[in-house]
N, C-alpha and C positions, 0 to 999 in steps of 0.2 A: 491563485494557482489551483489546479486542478489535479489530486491526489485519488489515481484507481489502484485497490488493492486486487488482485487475481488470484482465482481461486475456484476450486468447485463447491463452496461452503463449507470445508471442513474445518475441523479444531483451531487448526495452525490459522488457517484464513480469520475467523473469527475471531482470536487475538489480536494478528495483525489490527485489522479494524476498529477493533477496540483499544489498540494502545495506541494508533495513529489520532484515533479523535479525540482520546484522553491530552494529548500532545498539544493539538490546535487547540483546544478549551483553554489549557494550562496558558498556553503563551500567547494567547489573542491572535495566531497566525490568520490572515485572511486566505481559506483554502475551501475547497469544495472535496469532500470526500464522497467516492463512490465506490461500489462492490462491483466486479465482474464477476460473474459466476457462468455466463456463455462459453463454453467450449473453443465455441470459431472466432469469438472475436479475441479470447485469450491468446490465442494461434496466433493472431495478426504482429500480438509483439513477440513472437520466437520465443515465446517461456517455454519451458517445458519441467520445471519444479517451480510449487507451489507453495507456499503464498509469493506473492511477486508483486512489488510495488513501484506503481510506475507516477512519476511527477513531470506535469505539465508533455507528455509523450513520450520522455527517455525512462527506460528500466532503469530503476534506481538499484535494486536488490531481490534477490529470488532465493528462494529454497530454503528459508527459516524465520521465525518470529524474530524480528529485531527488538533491540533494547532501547530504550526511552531516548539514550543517547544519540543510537543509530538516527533516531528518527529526526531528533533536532537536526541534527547534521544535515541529510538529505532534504530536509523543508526549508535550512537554513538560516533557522530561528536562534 
């Protein structure tokens, strides 16, 4: 699966990505994580608050740090 967190690199974003690969390590999930930090291509998925996590294309969650739980959930580990 392929796991973009969105963001313009700020605080929030940089937990996100840090508790998302905290996640995969933990549960051996086979995922690809990647950081948007482009403006235009954020645009492409209609976010408009940040951080925003999107898996395999669908926005999963936007406009706050999720919890360890949130994340299993939405990787569905």
């Amino acid at each position: 699966m392929e796991v973009l967190v969105l963001g313009p690199g700020c605080k929030k974003c940089v937990l996100t990505y840090d508790a998302i690969k905290k996640v995969v390590e933990q549960t051996g999930a086979e995922a690809t994580i990647r950081k948007v930090e482009d403006i235009m291509e954020i645009m492409k998925y209609n976010v408009m608050s940040t951080p925003a996590v999107v898996v395999d294309g669908e926005v999963k969650l936007k406009g706050h740090v999720p919890s360890e739980a949130e994340i299993k959930k939405i990787l569905g580990v």
